[in-house]
C-alpha positions as CSV (number, residue, x, y, z in Angstrom):
1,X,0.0,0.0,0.0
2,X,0.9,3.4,-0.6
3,X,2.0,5.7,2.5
4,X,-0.9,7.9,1.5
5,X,-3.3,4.8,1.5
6,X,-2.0,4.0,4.4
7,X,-2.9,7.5,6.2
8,X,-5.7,7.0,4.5
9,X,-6.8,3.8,6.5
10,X,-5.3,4.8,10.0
11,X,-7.6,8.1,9.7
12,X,-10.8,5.7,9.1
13,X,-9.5,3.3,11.9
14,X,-9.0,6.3,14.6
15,X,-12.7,7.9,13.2
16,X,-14.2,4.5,14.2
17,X,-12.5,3.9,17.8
18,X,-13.2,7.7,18.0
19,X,-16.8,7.3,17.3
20,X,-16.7,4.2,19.5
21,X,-15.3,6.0,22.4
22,X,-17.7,8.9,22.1
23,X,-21.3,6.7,22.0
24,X,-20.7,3.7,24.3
25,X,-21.1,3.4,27.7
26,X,-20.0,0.3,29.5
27,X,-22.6,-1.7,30.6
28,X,-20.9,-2.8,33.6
29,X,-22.8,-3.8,36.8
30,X,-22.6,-3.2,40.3
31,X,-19.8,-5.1,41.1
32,X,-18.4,-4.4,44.3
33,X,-15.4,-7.2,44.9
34,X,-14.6,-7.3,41.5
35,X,-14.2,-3.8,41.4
36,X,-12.0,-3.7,44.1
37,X,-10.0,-6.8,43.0
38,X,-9.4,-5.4,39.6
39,X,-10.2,-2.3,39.4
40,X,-13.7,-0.5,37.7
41,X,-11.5,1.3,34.9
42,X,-10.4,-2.6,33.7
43,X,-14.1,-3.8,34.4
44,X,-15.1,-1.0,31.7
45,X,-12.7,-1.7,29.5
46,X,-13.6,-5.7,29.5
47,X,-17.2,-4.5,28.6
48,X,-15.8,-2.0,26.2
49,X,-13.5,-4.9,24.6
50,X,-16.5,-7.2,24.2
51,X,-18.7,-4.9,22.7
52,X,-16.0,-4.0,19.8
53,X,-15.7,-6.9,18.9
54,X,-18.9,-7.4,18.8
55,X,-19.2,-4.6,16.5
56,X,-15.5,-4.9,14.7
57,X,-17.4,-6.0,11.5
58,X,-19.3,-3.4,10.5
59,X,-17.9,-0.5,12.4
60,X,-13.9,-0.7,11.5
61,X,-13.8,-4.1,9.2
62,X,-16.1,-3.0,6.5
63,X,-15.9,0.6,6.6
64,X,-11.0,0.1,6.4
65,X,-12.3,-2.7,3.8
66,X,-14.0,-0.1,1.6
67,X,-11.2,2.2,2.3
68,X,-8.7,-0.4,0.5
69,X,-10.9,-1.6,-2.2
70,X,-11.7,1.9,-3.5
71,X,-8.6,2.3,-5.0
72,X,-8.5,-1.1,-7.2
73,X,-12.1,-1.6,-8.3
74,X,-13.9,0.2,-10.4
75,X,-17.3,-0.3,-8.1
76,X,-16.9,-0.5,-4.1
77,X,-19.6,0.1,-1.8
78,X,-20.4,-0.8,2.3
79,X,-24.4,-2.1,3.3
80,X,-25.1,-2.3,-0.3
81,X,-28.3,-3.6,-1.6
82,X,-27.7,-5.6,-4.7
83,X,-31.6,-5.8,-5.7
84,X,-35.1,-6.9,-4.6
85,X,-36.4,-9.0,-6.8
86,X,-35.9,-13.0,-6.9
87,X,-37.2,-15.8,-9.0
88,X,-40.0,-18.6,-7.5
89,X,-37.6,-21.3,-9.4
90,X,-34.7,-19.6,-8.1
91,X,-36.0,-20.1,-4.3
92,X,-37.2,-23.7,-5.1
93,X,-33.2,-24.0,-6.1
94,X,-31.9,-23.1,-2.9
95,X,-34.3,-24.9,-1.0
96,X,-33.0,-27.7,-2.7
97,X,-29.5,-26.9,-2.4
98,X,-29.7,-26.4,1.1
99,X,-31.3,-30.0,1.5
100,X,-29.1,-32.4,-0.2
101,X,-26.2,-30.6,1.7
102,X,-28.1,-30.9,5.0
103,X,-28.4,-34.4,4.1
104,X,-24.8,-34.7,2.8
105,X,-26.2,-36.2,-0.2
106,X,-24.4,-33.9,-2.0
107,X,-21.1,-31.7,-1.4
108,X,-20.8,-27.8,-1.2
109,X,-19.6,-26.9,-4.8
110,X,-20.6,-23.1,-5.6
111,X,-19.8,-22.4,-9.1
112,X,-22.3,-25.2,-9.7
113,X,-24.8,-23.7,-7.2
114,X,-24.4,-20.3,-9.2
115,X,-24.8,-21.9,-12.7
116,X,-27.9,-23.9,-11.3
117,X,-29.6,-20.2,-10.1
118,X,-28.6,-19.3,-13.3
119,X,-30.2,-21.8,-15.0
120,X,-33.3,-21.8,-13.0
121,X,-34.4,-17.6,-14.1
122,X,-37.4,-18.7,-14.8
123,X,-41.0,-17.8,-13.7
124,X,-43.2,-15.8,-11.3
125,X,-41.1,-13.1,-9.6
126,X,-41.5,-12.3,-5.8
127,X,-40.4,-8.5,-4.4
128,X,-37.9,-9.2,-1.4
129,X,-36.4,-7.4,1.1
130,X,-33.0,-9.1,0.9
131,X,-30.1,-8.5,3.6
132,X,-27.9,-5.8,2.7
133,X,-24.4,-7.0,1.4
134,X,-21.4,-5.9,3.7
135,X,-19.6,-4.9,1.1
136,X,-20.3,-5.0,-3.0
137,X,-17.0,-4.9,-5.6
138,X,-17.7,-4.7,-9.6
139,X,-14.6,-4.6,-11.5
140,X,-13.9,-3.2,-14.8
141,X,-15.4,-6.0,-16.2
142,X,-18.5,-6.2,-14.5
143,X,-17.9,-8.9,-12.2
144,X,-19.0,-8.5,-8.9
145,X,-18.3,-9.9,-5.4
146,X,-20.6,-9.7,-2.7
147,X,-19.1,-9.9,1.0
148,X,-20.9,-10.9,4.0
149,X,-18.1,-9.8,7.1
150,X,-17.9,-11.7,10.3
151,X,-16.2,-12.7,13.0
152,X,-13.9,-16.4,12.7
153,X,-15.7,-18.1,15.1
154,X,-19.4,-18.4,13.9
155,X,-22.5,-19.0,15.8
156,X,-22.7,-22.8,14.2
157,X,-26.8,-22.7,14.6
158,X,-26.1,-19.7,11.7
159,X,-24.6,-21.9,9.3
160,X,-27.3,-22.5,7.6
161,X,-29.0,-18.9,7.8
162,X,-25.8,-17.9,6.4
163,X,-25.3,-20.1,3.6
164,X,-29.3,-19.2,2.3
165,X,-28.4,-15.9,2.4
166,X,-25.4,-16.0,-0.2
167,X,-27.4,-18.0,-2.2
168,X,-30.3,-15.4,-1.9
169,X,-27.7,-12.5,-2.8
170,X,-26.1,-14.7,-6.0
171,X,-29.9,-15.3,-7.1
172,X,-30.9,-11.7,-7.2
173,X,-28.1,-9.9,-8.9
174,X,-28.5,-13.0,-11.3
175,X,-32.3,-11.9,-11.4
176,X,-31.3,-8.6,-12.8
177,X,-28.1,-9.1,-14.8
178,X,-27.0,-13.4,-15.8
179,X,-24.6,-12.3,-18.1
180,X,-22.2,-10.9,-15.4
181,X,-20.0,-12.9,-13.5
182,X,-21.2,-13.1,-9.7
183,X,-19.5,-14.4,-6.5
184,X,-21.1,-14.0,-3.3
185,X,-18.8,-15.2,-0.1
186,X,-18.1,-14.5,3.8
187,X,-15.2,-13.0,4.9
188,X,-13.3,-13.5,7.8
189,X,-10.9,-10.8,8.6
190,X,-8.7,-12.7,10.5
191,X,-7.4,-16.1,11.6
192,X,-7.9,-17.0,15.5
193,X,-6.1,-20.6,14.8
194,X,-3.2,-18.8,13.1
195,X,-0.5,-20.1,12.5
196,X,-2.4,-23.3,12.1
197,X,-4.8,-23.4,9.1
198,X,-8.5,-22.1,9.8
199,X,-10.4,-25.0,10.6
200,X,-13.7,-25.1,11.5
201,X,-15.0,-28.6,10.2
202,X,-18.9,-27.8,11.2
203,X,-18.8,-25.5,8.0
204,X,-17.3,-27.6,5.8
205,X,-20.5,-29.5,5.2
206,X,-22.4,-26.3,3.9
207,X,-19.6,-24.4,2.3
208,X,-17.4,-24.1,-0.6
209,X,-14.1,-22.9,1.2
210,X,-12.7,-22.1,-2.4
211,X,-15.3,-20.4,-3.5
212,X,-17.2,-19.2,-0.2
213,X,-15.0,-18.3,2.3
214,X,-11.9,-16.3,2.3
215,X,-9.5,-15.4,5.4
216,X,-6.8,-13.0,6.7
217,X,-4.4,-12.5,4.0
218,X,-6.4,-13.8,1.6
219,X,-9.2,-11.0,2.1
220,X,-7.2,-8.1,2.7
221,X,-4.5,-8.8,-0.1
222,X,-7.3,-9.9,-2.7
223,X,-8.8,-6.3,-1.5
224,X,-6.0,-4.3,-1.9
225,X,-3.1,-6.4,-3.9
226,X,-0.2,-8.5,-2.4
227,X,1.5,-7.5,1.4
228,X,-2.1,-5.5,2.1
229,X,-2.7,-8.0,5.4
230,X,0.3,-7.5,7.1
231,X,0.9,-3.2,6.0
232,X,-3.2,-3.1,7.5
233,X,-1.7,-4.8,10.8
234,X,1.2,-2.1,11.2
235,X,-1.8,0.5,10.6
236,X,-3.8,-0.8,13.7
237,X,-0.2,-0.8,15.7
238,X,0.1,3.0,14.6
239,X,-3.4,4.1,15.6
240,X,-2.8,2.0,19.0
241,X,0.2,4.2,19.8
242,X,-0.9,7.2,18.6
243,X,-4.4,6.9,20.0
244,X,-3.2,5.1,23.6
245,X,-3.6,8.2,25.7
246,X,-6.9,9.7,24.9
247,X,-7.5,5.6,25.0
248,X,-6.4,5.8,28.4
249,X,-8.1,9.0,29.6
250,X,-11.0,7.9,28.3
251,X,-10.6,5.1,31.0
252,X,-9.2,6.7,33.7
253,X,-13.2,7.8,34.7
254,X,-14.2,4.7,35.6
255,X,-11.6,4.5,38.4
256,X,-13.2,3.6,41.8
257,X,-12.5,6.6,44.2
């Protein structure tokens, strides 16, 4: 990255924690022993902690993810809403998608999942009100890639949820343009098992981890070009250093007197 993308990306990170900073308030509780054991300011900042990461997706992931993609495809946008309008067939499809891998009579394979909705763009249409996409690309070409962001370690009873909705999103901007190229995937902005391989094996039933899911460097750098993961960790480092004080101050308030 360039050191005025780079400036570029710490200024969005510091807006966020910023923002963070200035609308939260920890919802701590009356804790009288813990407090005294380890102190209220570390008690807020536990709840403050959870909270963010909580929120990590969508309030610094997506909006430093849009930062770096702006500057290599031609179309990038965050909470975008690819369309609203899917085909009857195209829902029987994912139905039936979703219950011969349920069944594991049949493995996750998504460019044949694609070419089936794409196949299958036939019929009554239905009006939906589809979840907005975390973060939409289109390059020059017009292929597009639609990211859902989240956290590594997934709520398993959302697998499935999940899964539908990718399917949903490839279905719809099929609905309104099959010519185009589509990919719809999660992202997973970091590794928690690292340096081990990601592995969570409850997924692997449901999803296409070639096609479906991509991870740490394999995000950021397909975002912003080779080295982006590990330049996007030194940016958080900077912001941390820079930022520690009024981090700190901000803290300091919750001190038990």
């Amino acid at each position: 990255m360039t050191s005025e993308m780079c400036k570029r990306i710490e200024k969005t990170i510091a807006n966020c924690l910023r923002n963070k900073l200035n609308n939260y308030t920890p919802k701590i509780k009356e804790m009288p022993f813990h407090y005294r054991l380890i102190g209220k300011d570390r008690m807020a900042l536990f709840s403050f902690i959870h909270s963010l990461n909580i929120s990590f997706g969508i309030s610094i992931f997506g909006p430093v993810a849009l930062t770096i993609a702006s500057e290599r495809f031609a179309k990038a946008a965050a909470q975008y809403v690819v369309g609203n309008v899917i085909f009857d067939q195209n829902r029987q499809v994912i139905t039936e998608i979703l219950d011969l891998l349920r069944s594991s009579k049949s493995k996750p394979n998504k460019p044949n999942e694609i070419e089936l909705l794409r196949k299958s763009l036939v019929g009554d249409v239905q009006i939906v009100k589809a979840t907005k996409v975390d973060l939409y690309l289109e390059n020059k070409d017009g292929e597009r890639w639609l990211f859902g962001i989240k956290l590594p370690k997934l709520n398993e009873g959302n697998f499935l949820g999940f899964k539908r909705t990718l399917l949903e999103w490839a279905a719809i901007a099929l609905s309104s343009d099959d010519k185009r190229e589509v990919h719809s995937l999660i992202a997973f902005p970091y590794n928690p098992y690292a340096p081990k391989p990601y592995e969570r094996w409850t997924m692997k039933g449901l999803f296409d981890f070639k096609h479906e899911i991509m991870i740490a460097e394999e995000f950021w750098d397909f975002l912003g070009g080779e080295g982006t993961y590990e330049e996007l960790l030194n940016c958080f480092a900077r912001v941390g250093d820079d930022m520690r004080g009024e981090i700190d101050e901000y803290f300091k308030r919750f001190i038990l007197r």
